[in-house]
C-alpha beads as a LAMMPS data file, in Angstrom:
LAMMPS data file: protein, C-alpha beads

321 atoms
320 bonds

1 atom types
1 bond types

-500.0 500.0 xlo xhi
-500.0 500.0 ylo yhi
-500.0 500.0 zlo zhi

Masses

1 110.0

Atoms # bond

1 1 1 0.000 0.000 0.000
2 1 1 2.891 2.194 0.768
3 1 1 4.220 1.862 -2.397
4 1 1 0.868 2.199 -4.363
5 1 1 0.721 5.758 -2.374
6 1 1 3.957 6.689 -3.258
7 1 1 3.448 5.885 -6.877
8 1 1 0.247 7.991 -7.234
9 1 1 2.293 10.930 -5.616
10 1 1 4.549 11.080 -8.743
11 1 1 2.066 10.436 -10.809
12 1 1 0.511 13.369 -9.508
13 1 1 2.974 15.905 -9.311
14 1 1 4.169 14.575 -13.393
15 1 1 0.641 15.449 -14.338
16 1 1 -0.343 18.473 -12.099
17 1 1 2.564 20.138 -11.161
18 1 1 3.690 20.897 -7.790
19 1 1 1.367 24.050 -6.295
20 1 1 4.782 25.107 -4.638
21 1 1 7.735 24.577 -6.142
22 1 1 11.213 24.331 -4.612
23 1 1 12.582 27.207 -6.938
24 1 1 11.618 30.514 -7.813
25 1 1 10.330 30.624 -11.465
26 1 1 8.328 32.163 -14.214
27 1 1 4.626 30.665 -14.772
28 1 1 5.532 31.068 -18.409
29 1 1 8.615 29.831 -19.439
30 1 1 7.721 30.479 -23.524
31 1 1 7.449 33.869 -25.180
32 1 1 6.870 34.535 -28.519
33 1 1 10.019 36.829 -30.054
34 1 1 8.727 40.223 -31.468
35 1 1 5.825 40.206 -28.811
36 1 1 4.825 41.592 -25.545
37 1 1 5.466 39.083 -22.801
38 1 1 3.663 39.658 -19.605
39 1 1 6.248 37.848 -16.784
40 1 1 4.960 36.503 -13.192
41 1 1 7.697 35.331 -10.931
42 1 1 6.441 32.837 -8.881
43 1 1 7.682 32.967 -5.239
44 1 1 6.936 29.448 -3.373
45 1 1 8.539 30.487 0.224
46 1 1 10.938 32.189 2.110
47 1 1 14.759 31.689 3.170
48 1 1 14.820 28.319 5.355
49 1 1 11.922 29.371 7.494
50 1 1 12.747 32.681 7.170
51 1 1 10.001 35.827 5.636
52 1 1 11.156 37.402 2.244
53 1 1 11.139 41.463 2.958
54 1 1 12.662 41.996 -0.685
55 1 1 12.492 40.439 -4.641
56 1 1 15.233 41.869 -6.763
57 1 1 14.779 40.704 -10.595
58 1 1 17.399 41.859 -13.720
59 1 1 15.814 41.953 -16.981
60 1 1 17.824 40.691 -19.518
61 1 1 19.091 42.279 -21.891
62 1 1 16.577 42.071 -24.983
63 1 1 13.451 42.699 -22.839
64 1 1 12.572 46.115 -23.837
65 1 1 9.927 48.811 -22.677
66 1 1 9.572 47.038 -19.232
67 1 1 7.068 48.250 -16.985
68 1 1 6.533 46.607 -13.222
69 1 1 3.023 45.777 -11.920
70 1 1 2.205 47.654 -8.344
71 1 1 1.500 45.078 -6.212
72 1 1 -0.664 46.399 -2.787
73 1 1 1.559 46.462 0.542
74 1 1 4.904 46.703 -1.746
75 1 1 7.029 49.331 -2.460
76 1 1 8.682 48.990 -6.198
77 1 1 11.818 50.247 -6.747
78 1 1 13.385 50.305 -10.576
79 1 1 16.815 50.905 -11.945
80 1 1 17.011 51.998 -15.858
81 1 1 19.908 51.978 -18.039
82 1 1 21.173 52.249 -22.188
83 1 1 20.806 48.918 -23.662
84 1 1 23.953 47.040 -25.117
85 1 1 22.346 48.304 -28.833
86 1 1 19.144 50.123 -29.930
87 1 1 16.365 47.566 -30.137
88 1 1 13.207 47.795 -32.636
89 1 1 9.916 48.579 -30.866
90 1 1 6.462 48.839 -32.092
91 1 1 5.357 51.102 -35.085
92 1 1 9.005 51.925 -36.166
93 1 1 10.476 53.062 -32.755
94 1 1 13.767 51.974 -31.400
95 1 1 14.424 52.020 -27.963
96 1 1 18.423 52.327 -26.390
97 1 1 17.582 52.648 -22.643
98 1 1 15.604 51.702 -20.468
99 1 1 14.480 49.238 -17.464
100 1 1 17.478 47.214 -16.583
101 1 1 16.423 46.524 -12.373
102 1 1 13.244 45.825 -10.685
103 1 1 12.961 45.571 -6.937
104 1 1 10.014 45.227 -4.837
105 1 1 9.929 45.446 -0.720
106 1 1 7.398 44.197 1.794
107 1 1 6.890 40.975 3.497
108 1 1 5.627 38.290 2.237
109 1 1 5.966 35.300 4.910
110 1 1 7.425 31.739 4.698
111 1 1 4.349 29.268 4.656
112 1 1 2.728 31.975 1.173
113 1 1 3.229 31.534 -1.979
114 1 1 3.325 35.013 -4.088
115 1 1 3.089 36.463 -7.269
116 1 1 5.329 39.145 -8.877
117 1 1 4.598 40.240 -12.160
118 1 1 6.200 42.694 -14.568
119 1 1 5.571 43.387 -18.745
120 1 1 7.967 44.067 -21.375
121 1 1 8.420 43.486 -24.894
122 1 1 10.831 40.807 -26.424
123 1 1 12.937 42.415 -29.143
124 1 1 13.610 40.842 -32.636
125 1 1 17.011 40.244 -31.857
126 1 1 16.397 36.119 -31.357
127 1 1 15.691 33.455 -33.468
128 1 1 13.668 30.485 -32.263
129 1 1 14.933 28.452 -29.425
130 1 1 16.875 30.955 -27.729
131 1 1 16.756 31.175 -24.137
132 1 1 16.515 34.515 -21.122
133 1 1 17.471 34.200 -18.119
134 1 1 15.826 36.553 -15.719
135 1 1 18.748 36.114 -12.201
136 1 1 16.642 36.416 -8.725
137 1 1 18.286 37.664 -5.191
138 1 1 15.314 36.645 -2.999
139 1 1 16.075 38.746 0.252
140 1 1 14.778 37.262 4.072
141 1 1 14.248 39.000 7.333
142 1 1 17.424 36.259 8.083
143 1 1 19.015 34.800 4.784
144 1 1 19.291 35.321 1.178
145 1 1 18.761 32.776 -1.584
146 1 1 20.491 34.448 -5.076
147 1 1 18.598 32.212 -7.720
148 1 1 20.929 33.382 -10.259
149 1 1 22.623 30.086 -11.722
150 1 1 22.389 28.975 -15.271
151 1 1 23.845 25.814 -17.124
152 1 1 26.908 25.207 -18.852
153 1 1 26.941 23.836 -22.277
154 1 1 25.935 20.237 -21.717
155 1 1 25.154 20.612 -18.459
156 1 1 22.085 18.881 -17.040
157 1 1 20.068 22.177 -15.451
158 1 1 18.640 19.819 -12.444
159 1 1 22.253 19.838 -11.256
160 1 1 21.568 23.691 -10.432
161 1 1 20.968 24.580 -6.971
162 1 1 19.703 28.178 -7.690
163 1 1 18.649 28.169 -11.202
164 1 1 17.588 31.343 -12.839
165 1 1 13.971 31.123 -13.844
166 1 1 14.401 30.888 -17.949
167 1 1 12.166 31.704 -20.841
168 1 1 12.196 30.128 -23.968
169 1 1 11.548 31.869 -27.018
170 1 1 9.484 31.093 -30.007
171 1 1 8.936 32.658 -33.152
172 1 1 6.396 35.276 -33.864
173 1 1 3.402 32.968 -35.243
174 1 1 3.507 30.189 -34.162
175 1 1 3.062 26.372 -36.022
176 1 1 -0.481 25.444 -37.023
177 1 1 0.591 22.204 -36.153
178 1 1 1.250 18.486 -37.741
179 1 1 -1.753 17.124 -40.170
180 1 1 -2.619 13.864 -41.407
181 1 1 -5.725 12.795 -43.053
182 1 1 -8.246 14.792 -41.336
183 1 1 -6.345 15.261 -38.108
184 1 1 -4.365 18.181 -37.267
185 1 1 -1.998 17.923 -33.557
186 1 1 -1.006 20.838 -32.536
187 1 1 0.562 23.164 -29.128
188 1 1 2.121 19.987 -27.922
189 1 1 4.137 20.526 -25.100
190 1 1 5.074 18.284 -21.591
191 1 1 7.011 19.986 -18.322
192 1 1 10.388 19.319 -17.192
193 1 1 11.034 16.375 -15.101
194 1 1 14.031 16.147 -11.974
195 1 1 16.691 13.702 -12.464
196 1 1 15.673 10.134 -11.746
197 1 1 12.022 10.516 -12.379
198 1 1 10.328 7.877 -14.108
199 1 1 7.023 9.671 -15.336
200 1 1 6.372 12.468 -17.386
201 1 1 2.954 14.183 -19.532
202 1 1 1.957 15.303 -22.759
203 1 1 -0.625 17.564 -23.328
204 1 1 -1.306 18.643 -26.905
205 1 1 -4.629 19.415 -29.211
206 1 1 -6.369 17.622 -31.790
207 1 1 -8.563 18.651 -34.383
208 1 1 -11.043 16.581 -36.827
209 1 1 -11.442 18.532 -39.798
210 1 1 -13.311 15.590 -41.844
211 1 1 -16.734 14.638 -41.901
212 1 1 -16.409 10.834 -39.640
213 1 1 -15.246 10.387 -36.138
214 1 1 -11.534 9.247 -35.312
215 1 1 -10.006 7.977 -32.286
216 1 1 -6.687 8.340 -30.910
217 1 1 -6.126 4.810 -29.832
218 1 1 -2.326 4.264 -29.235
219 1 1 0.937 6.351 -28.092
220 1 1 4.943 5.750 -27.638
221 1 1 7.922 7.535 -27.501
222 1 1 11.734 6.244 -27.326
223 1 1 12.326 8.121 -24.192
224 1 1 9.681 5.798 -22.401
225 1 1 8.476 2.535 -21.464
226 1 1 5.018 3.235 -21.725
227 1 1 2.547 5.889 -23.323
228 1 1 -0.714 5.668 -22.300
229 1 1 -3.666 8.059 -22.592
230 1 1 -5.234 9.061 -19.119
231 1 1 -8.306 11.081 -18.042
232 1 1 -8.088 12.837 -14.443
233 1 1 -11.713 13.914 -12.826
234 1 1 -12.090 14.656 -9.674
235 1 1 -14.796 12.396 -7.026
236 1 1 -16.013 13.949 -4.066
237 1 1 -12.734 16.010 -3.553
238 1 1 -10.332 13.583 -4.872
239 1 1 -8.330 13.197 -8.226
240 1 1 -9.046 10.293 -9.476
241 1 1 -6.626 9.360 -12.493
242 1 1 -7.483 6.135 -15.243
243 1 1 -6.091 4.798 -18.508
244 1 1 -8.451 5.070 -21.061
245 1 1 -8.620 1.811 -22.608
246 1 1 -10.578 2.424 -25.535
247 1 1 -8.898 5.596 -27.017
248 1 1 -10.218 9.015 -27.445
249 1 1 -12.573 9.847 -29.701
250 1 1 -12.351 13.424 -31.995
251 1 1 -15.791 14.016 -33.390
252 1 1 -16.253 15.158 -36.952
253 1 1 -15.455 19.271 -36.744
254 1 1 -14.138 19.279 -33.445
255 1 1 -11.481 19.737 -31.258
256 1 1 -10.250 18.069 -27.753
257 1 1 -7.505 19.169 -26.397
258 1 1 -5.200 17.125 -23.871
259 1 1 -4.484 19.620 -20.969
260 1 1 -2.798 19.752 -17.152
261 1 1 -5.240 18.439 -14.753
262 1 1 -7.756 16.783 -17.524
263 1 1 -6.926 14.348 -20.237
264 1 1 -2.998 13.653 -20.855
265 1 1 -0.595 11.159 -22.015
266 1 1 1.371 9.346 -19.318
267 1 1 4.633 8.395 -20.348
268 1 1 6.221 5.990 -17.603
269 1 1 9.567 3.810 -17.565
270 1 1 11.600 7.280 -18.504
271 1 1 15.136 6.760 -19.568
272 1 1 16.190 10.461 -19.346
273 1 1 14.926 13.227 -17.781
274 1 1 12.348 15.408 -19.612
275 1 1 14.742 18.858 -20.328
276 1 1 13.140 22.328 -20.255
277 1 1 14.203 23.780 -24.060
278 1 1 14.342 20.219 -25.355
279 1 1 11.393 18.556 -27.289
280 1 1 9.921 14.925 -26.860
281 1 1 8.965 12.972 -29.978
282 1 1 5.726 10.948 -29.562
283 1 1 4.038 8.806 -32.048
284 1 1 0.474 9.012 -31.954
285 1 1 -1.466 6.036 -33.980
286 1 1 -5.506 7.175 -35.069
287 1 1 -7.864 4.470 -36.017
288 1 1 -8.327 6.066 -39.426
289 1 1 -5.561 8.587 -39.851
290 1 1 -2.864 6.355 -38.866
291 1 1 0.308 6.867 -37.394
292 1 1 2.054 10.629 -36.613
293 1 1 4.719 12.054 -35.250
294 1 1 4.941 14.893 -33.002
295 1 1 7.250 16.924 -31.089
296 1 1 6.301 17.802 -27.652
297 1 1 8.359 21.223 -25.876
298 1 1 9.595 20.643 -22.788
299 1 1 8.913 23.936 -20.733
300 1 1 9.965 24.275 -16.784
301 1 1 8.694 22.441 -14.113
302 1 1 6.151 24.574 -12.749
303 1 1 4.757 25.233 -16.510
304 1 1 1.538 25.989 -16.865
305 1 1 1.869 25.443 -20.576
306 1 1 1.579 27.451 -23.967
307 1 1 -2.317 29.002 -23.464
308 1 1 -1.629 29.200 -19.021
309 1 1 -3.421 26.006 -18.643
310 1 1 -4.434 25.839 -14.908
311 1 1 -3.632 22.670 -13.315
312 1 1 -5.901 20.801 -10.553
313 1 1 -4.747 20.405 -7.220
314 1 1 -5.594 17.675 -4.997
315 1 1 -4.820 14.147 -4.328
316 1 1 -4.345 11.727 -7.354
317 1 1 -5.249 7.827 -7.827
318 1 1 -6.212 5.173 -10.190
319 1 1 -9.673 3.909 -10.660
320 1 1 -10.386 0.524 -9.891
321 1 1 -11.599 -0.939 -13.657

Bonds

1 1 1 2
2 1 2 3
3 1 3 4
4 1 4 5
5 1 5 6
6 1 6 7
7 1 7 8
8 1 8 9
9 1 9 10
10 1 10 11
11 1 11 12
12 1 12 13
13 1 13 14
14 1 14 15
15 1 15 16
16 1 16 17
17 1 17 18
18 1 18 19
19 1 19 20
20 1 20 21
21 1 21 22
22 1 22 23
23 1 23 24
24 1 24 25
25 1 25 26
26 1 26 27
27 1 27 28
28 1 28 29
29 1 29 30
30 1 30 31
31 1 31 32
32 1 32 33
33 1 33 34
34 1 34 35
35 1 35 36
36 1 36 37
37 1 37 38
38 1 38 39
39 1 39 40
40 1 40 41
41 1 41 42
42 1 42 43
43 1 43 44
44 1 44 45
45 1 45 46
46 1 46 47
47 1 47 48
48 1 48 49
49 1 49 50
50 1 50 51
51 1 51 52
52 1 52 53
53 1 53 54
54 1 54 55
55 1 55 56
56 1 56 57
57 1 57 58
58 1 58 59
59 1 59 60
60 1 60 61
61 1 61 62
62 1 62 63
63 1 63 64
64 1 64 65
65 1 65 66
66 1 66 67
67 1 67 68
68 1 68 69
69 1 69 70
70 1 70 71
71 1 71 72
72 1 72 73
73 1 73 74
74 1 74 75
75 1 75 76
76 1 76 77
77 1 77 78
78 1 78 79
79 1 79 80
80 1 80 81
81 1 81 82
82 1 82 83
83 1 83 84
84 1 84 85
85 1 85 86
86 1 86 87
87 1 87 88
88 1 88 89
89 1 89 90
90 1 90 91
91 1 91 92
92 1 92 93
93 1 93 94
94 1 94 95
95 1 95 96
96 1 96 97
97 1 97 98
98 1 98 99
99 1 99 100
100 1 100 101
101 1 101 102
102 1 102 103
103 1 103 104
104 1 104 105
105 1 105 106
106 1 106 107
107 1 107 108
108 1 108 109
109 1 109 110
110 1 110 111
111 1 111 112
112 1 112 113
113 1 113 114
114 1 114 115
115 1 115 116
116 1 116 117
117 1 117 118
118 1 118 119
119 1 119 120
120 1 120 121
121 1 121 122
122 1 122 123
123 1 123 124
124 1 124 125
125 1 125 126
126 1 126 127
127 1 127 128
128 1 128 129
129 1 129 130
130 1 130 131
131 1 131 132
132 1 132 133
133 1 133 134
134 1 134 135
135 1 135 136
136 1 136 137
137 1 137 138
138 1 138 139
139 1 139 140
140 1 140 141
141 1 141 142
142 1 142 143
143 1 143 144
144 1 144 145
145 1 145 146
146 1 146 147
147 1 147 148
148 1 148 149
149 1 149 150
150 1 150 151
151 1 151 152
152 1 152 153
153 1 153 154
154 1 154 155
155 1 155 156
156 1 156 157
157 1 157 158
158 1 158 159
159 1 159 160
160 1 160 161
161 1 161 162
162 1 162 163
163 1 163 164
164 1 164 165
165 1 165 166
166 1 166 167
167 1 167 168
168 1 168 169
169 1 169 170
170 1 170 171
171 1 171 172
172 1 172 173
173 1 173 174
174 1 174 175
175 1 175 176
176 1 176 177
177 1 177 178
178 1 178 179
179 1 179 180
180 1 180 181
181 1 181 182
182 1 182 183
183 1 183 184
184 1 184 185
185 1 185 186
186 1 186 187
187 1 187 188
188 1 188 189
189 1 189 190
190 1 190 191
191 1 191 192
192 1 192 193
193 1 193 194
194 1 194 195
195 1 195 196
196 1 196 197
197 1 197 198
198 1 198 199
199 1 199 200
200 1 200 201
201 1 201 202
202 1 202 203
203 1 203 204
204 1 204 205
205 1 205 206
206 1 206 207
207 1 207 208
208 1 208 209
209 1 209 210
210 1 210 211
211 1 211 212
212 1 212 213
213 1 213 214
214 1 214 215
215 1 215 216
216 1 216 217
217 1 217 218
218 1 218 219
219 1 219 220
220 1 220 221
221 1 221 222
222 1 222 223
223 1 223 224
224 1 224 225
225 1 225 226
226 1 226 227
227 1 227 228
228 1 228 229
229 1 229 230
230 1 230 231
231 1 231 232
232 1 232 233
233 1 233 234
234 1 234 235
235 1 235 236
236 1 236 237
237 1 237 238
238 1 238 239
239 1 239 240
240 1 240 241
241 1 241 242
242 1 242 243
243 1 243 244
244 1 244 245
245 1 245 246
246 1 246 247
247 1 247 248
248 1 248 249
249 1 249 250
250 1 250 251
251 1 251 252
252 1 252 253
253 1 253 254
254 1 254 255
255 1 255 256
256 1 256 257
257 1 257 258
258 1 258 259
259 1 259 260
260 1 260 261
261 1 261 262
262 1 262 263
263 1 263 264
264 1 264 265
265 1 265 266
266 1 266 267
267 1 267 268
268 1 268 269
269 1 269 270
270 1 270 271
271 1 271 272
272 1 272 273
273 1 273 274
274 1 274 275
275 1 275 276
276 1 276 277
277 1 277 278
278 1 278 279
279 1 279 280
280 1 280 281
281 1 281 282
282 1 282 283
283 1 283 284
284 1 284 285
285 1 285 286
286 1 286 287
287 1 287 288
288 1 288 289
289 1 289 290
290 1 290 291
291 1 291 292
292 1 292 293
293 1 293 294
294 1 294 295
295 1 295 296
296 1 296 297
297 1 297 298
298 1 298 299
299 1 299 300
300 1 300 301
301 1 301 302
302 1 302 303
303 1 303 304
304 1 304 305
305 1 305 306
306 1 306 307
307 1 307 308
308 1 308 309
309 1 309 310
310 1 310 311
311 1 311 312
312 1 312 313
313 1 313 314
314 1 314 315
315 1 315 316
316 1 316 317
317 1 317 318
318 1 318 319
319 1 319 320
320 1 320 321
């Protein structure tokens, strides 16, 4: 029984995410390049025990016209500076200076979680798949944490005490997806995993553009054991998590989508951890489509994927069958 519960746990946190993670981090990690990006630093808890009295953020350098949200019982603080070059803004503008320092002051104690939240504009100066890395000094009434770290070139990021919370940028407009037959998969995307975790998600959307049903009736991936299609609902307060056996079905003209805290693919037996910037090929097999394959972005842990999906909270376990 022990080890049943402890299964479900992982299960659960794979699927939901944790609602307080170990690390402070953005609930965004993917921006599109040339747009305005709206950032919210997540701040789980305090300095071993300890209240946080002050949030220091640096922008990085190709986040332009940055403006900080006021935030009620906070002072804000903001240092501005000339940007390494003069950066393109919208309707012909270029912009040399500007934001380069935000820090807000108050209290927030150990056992809250809080929200700190800032906009800006990412310049045209990036091509797909680059990476920001936005360096945190989280300051306690006793303490400091400096979440400031960042990998090294083949470095594996869960070896970071103090990682920098990191946003990966996309281009402007974004894929329509992958089509076959009358199915079109597209926003697929899964969250980070630690080292040594077996389980991992998928979340993705698929749309029937014919005129006769299909059903999604099989998944894999080299990077697992197992795929299998889940649905999570919640009973009387509880999670309650299931394979679906049968498949999924996609009407004619419409669209389900496969989201954190609802339907998902489960992908246990990992043999490598699930890497934030990295992508996850899965083959999906349709009863009359056949079989595709699609690439899954990995964002960061605490993702709450492409569109903000909210995930549920609660416990998590398998229906009896």
């Amino acid at each position: 029984m022990k080890a049943m519960l402890v299964g479900l746990m992982a299960l659960s946190a794979a699927v939901c995410g944790a609602a307080a993670h170990a690390h402070v981090v953005l609930d965004k990690s993917e921006a599109r390049i040339g747009k305005s990006f709206k950032a919210v630093l997540a701040v789980p808890h305090g300095c071993d025990g300890s209240a946080s009295v002050r949030l220091t953020v640096q922008v990085p350098e190709g986040m332009i016209a940055v403006k900080p949200m006021p935030k009620p019982g906070w002072s804000i603080d903001i240092k501005k500076g000339a940007y390494a070059r003069a950066y393109n803004f919208m309707h012909g503008a270029q912009l040399g200076e500007g934001v380069k320092e935000i820090s807000w002051s108050g209290r927030l104690e150990d056992g809250f979680y809080d929200e700190f939240t800032f906009t800006g504009y990412i310049a045209d100066a990036f091509k797909p798949g680059d990476t920001m890395a936005f360096p945190v000094v989280q300051e306690c009434e006793t303490g400091v944490a400096k979440w400031v770290e960042t990998a090294a070139a083949g470095q594996d990021p869960h070896t970071l005490k103090y990682p920098a919370p990191l946003l990966r940028l996309t281009a402007a407009d974004a894929p329509r997806g992958v089509s076959k037959g009358d199915i079109t998969v597209s926003s697929g995307w899964s969250r980070a995993t630690p080292a040594g975790a077996k389980v991992g998600a998928g979340y993705f959307a698929m749309t029937n553009t014919g005129r006769e049903p299909d059903r999604l009736v099989a998944a894999s991936s080299d990077l697992a054991e197992t795929v299998e299609i889940h649905e999570m609902s919640t009973r009387d307060g509880v999670m309650v998590m299931r394979p679906l056996d049968q498949g999924l079905t996609i009407s004619a003209g419409q669209t389900v989508a496969l989201t954190s805290g609802g339907m998902h693919l489960m992908l246990t037996g990992l043999k490598t951890p699930l890497v934030e910037g990295k992508t996850v090929a899965v083959t999906l097999q349709f009863e009359r489509a056949g079989k595709m394959a699609v690439l899954l972005d990995v964002l960061a842990v605490g993702a709450q994927g492409p569109g903000g999906q909210q995930g549920m909270a609660g416990k998590a376990e398998h229906a009896q069958h």
